[in-house]
SEMAR-7526 format. One line per 3 residues: number of its first residue (from 0); their letters; for each residue x, z, y of N, C-alpha, C. Coordinates in nm, 4 decimals, decimal comma. Example, Ala and Ser with C-alpha at 12.3 -4.5 7.8 and 13.67 -1.06 7.14 Angstrom:
REM SEMAR-7526
0	as	1,3190:0,7800:-0,5690:1,2300:0,7800:-0,4500:1,3200:0,7800:-0,3300; 1,2850:0,7080:-0,2250:1,3670:0,7140:-0,1060:1,2900:0,7870:0,0030
REM end
This chain:
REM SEMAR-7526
0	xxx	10,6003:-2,5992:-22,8762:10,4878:-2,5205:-22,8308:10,3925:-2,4921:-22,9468; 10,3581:-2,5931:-23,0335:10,2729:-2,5421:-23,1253:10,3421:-2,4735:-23,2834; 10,4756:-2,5017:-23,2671:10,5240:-2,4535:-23,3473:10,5688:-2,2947:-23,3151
3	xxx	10,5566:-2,2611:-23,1837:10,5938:-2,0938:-23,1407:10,4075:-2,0334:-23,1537; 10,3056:-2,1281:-23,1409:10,1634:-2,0975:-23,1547:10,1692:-2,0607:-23,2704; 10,1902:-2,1711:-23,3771:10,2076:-2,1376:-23,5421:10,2732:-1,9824:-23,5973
6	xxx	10,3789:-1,9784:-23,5326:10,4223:-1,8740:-23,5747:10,3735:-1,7062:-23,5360; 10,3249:-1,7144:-23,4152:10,2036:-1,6090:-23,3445:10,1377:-1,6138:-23,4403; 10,0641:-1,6720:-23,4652:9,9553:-1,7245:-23,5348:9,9300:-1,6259:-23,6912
9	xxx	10,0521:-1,6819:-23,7417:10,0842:-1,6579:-23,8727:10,1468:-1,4948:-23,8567; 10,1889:-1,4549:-23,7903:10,2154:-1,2286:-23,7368:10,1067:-1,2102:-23,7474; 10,0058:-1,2589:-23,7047:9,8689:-1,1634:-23,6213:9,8602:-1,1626:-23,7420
12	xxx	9,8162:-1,2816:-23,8546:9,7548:-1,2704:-23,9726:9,8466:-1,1642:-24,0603; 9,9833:-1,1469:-24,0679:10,0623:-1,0650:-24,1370:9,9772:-0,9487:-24,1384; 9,9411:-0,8989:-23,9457:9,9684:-0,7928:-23,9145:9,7870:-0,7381:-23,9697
15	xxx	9,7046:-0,8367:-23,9517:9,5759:-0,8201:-24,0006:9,5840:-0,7563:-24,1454; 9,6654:-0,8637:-24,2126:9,6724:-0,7520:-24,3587:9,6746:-0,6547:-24,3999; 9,7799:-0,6371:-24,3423:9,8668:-0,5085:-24,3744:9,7597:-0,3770:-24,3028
18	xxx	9,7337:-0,3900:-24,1937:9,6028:-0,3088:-24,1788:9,5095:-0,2879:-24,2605; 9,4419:-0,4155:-24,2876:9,2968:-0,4420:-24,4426:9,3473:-0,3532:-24,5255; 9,4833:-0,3615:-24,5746:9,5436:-0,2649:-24,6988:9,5650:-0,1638:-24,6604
21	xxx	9,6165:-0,0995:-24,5555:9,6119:0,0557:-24,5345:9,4583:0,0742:-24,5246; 9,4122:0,0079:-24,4392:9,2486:0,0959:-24,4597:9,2248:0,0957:-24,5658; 9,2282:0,0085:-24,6897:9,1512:0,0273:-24,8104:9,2167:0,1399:-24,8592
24	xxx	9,3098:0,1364:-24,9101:9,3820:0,2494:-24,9310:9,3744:0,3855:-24,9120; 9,3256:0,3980:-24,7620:9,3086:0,5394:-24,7234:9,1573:0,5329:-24,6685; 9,0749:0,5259:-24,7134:8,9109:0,5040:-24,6746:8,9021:0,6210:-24,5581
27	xxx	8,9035:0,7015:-24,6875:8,8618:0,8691:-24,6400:8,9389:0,8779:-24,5078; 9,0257:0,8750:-24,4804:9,1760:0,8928:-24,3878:9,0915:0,8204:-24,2869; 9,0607:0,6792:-24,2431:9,0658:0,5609:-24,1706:8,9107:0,5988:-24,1396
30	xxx	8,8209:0,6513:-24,1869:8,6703:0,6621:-24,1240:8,7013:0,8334:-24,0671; 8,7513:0,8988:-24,0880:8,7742:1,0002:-24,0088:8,8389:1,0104:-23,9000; 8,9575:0,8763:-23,8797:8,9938:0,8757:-23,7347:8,9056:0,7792:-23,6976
33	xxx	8,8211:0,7152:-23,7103:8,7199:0,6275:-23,6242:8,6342:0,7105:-23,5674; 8,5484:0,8168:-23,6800:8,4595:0,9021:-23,6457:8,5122:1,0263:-23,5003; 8,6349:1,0411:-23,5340:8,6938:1,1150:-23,4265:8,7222:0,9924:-23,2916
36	xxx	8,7302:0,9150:-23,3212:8,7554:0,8183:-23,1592:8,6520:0,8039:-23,1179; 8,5101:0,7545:-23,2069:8,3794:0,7641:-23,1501:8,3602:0,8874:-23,0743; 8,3410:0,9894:-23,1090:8,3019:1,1211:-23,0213:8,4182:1,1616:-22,9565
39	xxx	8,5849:1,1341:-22,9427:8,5990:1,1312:-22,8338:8,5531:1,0497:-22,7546; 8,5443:0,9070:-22,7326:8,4951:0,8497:-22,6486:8,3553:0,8696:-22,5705; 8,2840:0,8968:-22,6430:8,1354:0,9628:-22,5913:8,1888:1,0582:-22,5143
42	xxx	8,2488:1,1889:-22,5629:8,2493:1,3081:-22,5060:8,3095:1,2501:-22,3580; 8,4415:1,1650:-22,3256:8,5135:1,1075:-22,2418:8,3647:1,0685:-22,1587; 8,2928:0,9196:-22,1695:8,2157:0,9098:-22,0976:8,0644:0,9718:-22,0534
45	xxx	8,0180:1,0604:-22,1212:7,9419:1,1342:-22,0714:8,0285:1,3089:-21,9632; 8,1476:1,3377:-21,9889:8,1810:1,3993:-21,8810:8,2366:1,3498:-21,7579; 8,2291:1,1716:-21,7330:8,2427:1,1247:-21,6710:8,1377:1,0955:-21,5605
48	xxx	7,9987:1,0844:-21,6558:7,8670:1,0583:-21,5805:7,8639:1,2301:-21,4974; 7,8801:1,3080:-21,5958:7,8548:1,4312:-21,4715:7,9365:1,4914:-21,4322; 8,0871:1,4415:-21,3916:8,1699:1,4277:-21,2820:8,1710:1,3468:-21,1941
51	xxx	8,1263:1,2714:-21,1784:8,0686:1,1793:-21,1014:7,9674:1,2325:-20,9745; 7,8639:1,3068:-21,0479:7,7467:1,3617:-20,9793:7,8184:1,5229:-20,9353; 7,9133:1,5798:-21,0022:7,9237:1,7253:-20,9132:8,0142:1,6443:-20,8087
54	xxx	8,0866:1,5657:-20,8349:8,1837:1,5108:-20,7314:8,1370:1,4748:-20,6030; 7,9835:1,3924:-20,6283:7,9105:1,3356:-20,5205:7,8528:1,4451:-20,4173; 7,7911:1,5392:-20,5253:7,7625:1,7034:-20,4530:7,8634:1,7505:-20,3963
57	xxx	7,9790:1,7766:-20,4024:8,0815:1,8478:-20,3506:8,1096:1,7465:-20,2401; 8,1409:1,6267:-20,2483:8,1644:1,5861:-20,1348:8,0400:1,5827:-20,0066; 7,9424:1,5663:-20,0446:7,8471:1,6103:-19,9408:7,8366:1,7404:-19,8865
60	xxx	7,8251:1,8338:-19,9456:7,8416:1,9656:-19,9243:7,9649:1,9635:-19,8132; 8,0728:1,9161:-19,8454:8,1312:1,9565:-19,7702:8,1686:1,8895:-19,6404; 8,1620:1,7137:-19,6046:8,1620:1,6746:-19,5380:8,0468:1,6392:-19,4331
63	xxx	7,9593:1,6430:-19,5127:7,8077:1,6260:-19,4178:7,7308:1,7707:-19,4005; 7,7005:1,8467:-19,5048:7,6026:1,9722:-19,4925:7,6856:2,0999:-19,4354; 7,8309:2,0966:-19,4409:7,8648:2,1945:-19,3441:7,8920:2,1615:-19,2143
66	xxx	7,8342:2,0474:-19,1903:7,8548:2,0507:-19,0120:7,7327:2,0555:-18,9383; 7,6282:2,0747:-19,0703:7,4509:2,0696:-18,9770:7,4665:2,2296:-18,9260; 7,4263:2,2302:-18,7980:7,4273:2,3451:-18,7131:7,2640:2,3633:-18,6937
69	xxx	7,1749:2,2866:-18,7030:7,0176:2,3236:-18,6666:6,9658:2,4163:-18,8080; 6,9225:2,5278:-18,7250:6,8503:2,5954:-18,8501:6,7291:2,5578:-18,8739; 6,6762:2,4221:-18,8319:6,5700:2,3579:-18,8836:6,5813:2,2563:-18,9591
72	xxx	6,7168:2,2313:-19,0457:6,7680:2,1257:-19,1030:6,8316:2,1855:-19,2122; 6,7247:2,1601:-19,3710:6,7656:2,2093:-19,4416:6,8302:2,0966:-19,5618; 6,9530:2,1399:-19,6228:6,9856:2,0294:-19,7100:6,9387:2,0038:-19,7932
75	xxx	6,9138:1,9043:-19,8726:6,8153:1,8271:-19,9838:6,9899:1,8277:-20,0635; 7,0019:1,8265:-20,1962:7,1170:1,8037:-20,2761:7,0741:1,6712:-20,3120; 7,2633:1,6111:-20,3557:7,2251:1,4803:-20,4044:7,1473:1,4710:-20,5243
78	xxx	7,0868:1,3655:-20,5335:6,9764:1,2755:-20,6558:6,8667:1,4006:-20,6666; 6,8205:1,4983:-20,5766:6,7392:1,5739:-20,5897:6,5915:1,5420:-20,5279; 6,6129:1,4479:-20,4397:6,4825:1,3991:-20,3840:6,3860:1,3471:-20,4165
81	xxx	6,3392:1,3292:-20,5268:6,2626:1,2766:-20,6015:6,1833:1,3812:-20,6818; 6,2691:1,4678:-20,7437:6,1775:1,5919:-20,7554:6,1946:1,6591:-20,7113; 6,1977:1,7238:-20,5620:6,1741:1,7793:-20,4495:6,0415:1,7232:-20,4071
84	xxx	5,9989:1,6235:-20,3479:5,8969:1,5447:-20,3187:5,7605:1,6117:-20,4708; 5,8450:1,5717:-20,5783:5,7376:1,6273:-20,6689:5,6550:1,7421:-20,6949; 5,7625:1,8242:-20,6982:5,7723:1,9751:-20,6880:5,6716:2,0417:-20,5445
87	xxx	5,6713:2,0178:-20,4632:5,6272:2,0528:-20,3414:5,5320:2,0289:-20,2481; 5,4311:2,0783:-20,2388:5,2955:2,0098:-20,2202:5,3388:1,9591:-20,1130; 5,3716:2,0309:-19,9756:5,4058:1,9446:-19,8171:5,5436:1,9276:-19,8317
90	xxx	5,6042:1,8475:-19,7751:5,7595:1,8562:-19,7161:5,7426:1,7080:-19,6265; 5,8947:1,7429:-19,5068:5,8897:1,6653:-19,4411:6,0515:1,6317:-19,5233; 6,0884:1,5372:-19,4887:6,2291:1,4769:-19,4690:6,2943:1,4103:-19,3962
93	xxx	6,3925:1,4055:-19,3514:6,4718:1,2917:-19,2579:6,5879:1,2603:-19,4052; 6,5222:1,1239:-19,3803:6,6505:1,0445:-19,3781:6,7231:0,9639:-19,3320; 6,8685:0,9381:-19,3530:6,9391:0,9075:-19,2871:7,1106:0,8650:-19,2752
96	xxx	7,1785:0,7704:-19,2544:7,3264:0,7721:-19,2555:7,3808:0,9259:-19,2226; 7,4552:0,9614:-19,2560:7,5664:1,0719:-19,1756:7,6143:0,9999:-19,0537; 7,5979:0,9253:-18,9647:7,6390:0,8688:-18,8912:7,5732:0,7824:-18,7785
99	xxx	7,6246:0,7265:-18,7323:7,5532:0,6689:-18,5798:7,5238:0,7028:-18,4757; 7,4776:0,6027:-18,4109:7,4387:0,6511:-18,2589:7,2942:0,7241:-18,2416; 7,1702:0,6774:-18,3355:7,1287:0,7774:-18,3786:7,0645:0,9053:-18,4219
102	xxx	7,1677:0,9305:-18,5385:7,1954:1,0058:-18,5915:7,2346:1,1400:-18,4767; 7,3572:1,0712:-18,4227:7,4229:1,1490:-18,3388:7,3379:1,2246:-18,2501; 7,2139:1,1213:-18,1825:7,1556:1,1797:-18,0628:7,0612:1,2485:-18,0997
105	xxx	7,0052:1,2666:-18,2657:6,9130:1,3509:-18,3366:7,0224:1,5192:-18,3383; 7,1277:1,4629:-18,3655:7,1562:1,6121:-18,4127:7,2088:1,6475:-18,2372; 7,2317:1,6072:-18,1804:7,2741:1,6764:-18,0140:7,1136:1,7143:-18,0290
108	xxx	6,9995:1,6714:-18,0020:6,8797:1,7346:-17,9853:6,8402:1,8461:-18,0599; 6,8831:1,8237:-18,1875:6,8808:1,9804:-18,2629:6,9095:2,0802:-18,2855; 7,0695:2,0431:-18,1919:7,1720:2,1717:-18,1407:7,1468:2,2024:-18,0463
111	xxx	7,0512:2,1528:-17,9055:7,0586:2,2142:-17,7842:6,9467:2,3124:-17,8574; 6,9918:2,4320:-17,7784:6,8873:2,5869:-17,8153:6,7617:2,5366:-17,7433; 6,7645:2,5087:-17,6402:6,6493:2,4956:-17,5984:6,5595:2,3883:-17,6314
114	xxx	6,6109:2,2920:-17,6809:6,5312:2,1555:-17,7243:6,4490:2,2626:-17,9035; 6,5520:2,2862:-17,9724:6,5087:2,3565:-18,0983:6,4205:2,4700:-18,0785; 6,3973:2,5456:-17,9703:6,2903:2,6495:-17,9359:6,1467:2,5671:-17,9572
117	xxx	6,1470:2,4331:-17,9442:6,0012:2,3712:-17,9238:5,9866:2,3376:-18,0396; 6,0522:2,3321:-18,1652:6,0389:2,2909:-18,3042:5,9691:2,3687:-18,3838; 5,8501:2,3132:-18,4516:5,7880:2,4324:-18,4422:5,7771:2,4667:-18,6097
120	xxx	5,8864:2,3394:-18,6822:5,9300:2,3390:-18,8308:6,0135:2,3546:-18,9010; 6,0697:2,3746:-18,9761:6,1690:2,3239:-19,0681:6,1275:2,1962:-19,1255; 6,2602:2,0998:-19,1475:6,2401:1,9815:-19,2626:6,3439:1,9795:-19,3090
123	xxx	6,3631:1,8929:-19,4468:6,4778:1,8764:-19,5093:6,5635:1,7608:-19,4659; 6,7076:1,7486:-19,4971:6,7576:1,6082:-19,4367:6,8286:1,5718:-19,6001; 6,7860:1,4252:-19,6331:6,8200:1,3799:-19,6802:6,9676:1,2448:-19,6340
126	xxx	7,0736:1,2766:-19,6773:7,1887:1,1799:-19,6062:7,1875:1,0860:-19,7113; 7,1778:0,9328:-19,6616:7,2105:0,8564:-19,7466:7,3682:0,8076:-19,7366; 7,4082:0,8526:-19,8249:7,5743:0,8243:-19,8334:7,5189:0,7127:-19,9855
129	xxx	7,4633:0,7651:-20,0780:7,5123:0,7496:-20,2483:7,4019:0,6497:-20,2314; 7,3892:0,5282:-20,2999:7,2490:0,4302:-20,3705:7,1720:0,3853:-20,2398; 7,2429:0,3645:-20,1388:7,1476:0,3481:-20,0539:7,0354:0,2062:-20,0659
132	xxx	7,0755:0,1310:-20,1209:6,9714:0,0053:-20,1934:6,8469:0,0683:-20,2463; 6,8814:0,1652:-20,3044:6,8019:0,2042:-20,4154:6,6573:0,2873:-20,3452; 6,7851:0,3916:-20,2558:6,6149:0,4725:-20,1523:6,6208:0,3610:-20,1024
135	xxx	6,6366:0,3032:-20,0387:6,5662:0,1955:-19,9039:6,4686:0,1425:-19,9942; 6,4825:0,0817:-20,0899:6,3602:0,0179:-20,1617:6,2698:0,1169:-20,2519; 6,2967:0,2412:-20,2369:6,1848:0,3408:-20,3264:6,1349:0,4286:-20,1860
138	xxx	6,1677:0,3975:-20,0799:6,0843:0,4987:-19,9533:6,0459:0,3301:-19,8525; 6,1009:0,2483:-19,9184:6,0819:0,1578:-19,7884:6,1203:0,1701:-19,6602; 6,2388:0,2331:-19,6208:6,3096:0,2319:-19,5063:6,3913:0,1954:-19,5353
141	xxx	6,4867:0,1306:-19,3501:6,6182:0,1009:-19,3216:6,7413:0,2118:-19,3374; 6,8219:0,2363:-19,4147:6,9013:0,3173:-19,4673:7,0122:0,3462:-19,2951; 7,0101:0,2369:-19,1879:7,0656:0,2621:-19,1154:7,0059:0,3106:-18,9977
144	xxx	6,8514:0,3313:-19,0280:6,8043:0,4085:-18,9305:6,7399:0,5303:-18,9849; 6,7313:0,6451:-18,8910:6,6772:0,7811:-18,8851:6,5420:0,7968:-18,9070; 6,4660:0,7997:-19,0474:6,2937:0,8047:-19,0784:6,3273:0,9309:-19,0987
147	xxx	6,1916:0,9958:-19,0604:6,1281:1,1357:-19,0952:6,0195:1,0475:-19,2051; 5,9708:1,1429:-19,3131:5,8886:1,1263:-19,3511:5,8070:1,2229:-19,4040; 5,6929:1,2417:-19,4532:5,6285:1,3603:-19,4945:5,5410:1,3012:-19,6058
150	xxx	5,5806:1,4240:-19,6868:5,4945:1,3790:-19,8400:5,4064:1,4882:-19,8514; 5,2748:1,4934:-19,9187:5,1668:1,5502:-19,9276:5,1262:1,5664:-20,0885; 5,1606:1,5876:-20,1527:5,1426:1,6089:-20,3206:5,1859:1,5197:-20,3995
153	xxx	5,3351:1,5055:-20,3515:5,4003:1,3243:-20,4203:5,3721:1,2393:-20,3138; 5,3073:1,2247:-20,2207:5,2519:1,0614:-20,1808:5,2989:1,1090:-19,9996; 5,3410:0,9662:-19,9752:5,3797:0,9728:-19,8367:5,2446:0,9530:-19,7581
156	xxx	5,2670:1,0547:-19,6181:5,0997:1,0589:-19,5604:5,1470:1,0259:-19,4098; 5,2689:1,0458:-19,3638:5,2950:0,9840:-19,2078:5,4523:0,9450:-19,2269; 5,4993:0,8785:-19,1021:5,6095:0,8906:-19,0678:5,6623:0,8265:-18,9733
159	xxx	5,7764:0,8658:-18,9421:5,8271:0,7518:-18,8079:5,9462:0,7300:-18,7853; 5,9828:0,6078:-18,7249:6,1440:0,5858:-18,7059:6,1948:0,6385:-18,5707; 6,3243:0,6929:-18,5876:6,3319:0,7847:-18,4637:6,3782:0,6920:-18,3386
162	xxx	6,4258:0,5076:-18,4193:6,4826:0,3642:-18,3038:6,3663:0,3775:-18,2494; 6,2189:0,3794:-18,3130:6,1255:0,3039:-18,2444:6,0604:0,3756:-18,1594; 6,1226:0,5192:-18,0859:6,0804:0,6299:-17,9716:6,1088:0,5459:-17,8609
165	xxx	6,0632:0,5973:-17,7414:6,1273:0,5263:-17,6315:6,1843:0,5561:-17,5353; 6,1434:0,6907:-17,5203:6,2667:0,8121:-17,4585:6,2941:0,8903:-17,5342; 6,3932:0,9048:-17,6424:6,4197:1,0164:-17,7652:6,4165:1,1773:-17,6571
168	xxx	6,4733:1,1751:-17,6078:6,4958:1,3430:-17,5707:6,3657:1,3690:-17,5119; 6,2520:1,2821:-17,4855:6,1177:1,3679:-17,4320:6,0221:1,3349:-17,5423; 6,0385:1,2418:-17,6211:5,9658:1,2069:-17,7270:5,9573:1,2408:-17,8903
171	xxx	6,1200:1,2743:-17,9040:6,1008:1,3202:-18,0655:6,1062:1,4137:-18,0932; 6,1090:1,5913:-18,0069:6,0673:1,6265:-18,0640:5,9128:1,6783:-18,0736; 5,7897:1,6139:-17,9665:5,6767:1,6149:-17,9997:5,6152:1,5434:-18,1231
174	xxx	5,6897:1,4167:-18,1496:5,6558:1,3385:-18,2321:5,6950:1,4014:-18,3648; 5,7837:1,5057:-18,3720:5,8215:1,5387:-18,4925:5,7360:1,6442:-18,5410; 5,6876:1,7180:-18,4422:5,6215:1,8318:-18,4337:5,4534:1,7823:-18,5061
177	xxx	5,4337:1,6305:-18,4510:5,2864:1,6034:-18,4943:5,3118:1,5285:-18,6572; 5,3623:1,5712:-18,7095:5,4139:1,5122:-18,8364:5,3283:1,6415:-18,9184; 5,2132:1,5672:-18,9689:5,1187:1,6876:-19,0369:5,1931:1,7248:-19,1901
180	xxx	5,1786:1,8463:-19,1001:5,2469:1,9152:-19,2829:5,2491:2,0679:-19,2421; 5,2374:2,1272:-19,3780:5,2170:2,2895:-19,3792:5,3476:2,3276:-19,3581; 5,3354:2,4771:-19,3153:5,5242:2,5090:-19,3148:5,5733:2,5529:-19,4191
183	xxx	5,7126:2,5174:-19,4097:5,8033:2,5272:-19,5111:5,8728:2,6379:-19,5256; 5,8388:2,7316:-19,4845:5,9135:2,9171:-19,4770:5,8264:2,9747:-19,6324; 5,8815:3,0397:-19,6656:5,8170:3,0839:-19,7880:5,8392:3,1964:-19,8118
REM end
């Protein structure tokens, strides 16, 4: 055993050499393919960081934002919420899973025509699919429940959870309606 170690041992070092001497040898040669592996590698992981993010967009787009049917539910793009909020003196937002029970009974209320005749806004919906750790602890909500919220020049000024209604179909959408904020038609 330590004599098959020894002999490993004693290759690697062969093989170390013989490298040391071609690099010296070819300086010029040996810093030009390093310099080329460096910036491929960069180039590799920075088109990785923003494939990543059109990837995250495309998949939302297509699995969550083409099935919103309320024309009072406008999409927020991913990692855009932050300067959206900035950008915009009023806005409301929902956020929210793509999913649940809900979720579910928000968007049946937003598809009946007649429930949406009493809406007397647009807001944006933010879906938390991506970082949800991250908003829950930068809005301070439960990522598995349905918050509206409304921001007023950057700064949050109301909001409410849509669990803590107590008859949703006679209650949210007055409650959504008293969510002070200017309108969003422009």
């Amino acid at each position: 055993m330590k004599r098959s170690a020894a002999i490993i041992k004693e290759k690697c070092l062969i093989l170390w050499r013989e490298f040391i001497r071609a690099v010296s040898e070819n300086e010029r040669r040996t810093l030009t393919i390093a310099a080329s592996l460096v910036v491929a590698v960069l180039i590799f992981s920075v088109s990785a960081a923003f494939a990543q993010t059109a990837i995250r967009r495309s998949q939302l787009e297509e699995l969550v934002f083409n099935s919103l049917k309320s024309e009072h539910l406008i999409p927020l793009e991913y990692q855009t919420v932050d300067q959206k909020i900035k950008d915009t003196k009023a806005i409301s937002i929902m956020f929210s899973q793509p999913s649940g029970t809900s979720y579910e009974n928000v968007m049946t209320i937003l598809d009946d025509p007649d429930q949406e005749k009493m809406l007397n806004r647009k807001f944006y919906y933010y879906p938390i699919v991506y970082d949800s750790k991250t908003i829950a602890k930068k809005y301070q909500l439960d990522p598995r429940q349905v918050t509206f919220i409304f921001f007023q020049n950057g700064k949050e000024k109301n909001r409410f959870v849509v669990e803590s209604l107590k008859d949703l179909n006679d209650t949210f959408i007055p409650e959504l309606n008293r969510l002070p904020m200017w309108t969003l038609n422009k």
